[in-house]
N, C-alpha and C positions, 0 to 999 in steps of 0.2 A: 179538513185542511189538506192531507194526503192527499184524496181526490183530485185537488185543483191543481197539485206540483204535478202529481204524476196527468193527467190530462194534461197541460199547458205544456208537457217536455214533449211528446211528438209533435203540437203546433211549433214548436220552437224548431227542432230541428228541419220542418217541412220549409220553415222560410229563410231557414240558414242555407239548404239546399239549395231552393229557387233559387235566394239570392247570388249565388257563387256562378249560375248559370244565363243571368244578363249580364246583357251588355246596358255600357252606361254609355250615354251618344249627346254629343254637343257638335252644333255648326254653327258658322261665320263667314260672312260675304258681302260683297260689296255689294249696293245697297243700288246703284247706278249702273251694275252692269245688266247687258238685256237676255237674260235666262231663256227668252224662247228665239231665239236665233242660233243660239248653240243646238246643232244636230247631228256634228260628226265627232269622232275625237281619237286620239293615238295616246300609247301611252311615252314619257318624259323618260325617256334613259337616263340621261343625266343625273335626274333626283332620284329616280328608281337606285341606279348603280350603288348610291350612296346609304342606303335602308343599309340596317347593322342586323341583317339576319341572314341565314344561308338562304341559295339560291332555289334549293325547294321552296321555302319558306315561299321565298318571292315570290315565285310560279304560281302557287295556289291563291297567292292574294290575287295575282292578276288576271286568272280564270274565273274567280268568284267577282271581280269586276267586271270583266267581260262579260260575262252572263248578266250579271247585275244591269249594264248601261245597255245590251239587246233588249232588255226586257223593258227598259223606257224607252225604246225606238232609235237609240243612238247608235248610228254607225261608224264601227273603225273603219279610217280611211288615212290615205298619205296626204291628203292637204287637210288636217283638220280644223274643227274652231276653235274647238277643246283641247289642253296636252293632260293626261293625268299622271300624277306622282305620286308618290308613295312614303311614308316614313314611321318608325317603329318607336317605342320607348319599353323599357323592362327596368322591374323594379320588385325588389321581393318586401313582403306581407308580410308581417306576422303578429298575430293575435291571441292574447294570450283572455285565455276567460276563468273565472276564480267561479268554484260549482261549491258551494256552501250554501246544498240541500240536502235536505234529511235527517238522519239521525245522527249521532256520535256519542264518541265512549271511548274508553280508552284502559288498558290492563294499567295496574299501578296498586301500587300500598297507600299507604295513610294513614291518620295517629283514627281513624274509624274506623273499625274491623268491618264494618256493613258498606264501606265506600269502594271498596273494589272490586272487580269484577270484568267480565268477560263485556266488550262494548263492538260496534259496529259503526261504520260510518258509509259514506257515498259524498264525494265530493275534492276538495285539494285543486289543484290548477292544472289547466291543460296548455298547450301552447300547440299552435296550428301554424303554419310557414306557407306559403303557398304564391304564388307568380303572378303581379298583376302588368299587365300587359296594356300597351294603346298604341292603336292602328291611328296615322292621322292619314289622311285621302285630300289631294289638293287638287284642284282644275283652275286651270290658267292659261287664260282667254290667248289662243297662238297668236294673233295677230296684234296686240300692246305687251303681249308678253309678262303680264299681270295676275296676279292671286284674284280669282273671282270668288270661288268657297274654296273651303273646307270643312270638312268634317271629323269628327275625332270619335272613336270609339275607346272606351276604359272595362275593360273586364277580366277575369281571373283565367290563366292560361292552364293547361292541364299538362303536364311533364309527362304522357302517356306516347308509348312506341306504336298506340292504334292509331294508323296511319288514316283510315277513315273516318275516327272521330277527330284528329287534328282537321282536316279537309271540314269537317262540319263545323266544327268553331268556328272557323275561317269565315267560312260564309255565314255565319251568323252574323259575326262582324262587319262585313262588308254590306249583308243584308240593310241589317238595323242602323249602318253609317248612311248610306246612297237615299237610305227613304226621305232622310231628311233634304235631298235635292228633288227638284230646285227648291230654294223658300219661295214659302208663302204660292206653295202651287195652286192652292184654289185662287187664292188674287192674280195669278197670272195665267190665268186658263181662259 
């Protein structure tokens, strides 16, 4: 029985890890609008202005879209099809996990001269706090001036001062958001 706790605890941790490392991604769009006419696009100050994060922050989401929207052949331009926006939500996590494996014992008397004794345990509660974060990404057709998608990403933010893995988050997010435009790209191919 040892064997099986102690093997199943580094599986556990392997997918506590992965897990904390996607992103979770939902889109929505209107159903009528025509996805492949859209080929240029700028981005929405307006709704950019209004994102509740510093203006680093900002810059990096809108480079890793820019990148992102070259890489599907969309070009920024001043008359676009496309406007895209931006907006944030933050929200703190906390997970507490009860670890009541192993063994236990405990120092102590008793009316049993044999019942006491030196005891060992592994277990008790932990609690974990940690940043969960979501990117929404809107595109809104310039010319009705309308929500055609968006996309939403949800995943765990890292409070670290490395400036390069913040930039790599980043585009994860914006990565694994964009894949999901257009819908239903093989039916409109």
């Amino acid at each position: 029985m040892k064997n099986i706790k102690l093997l199943g605890l580094p599986l556990l941790l392997l997918v506590l890890i992965s897990s904390c490392s996607s992103v979770s991604v939902l889109s929505d769009y209107d159903q009528k609008a025509d996805f492949n006419g859209y080929k240029t696009y700028a981005f929405y100050k307006t709704g950019i202005d209004k994102a509740q994060i510093s203006d680093l922050e900002k810059k990096r989401i809108l480079r890793a879209i820019e990148t992102e929207m070259s890489s599907r052949g969309f070009v920024k331009s001043e008359t676009p099809d496309l406007l895209v926006s931006i907006f944030t939500k933050e929200q703190e996590r906390v997970d507490v996990y009860n670890n009541n494996y192993g063994w236990g014992g405990a120092w102590g008397w008793g009316y049993n001269p044999w019942a006491w004794g030196p005891g060992f345990g592994w277990g008790g509660t932990s609690v974990s706090a940690s940043t969960q974060g979501s990117l929404y990404i809107d595109l809104i057709d310039n010319k009705s001036n309308e929500l055609v998608w968006q996309g939403k990403g949800v995943g765990t933010l890292s409070n670290t001062s490395n400036i390069a893995k913040k930039e790599e988050r980043i585009r994860e997010f914006v990565s694994q958001i964009l894949e999901q435009y257009p819908p239903n790209a093989v039916a409109l191919k």
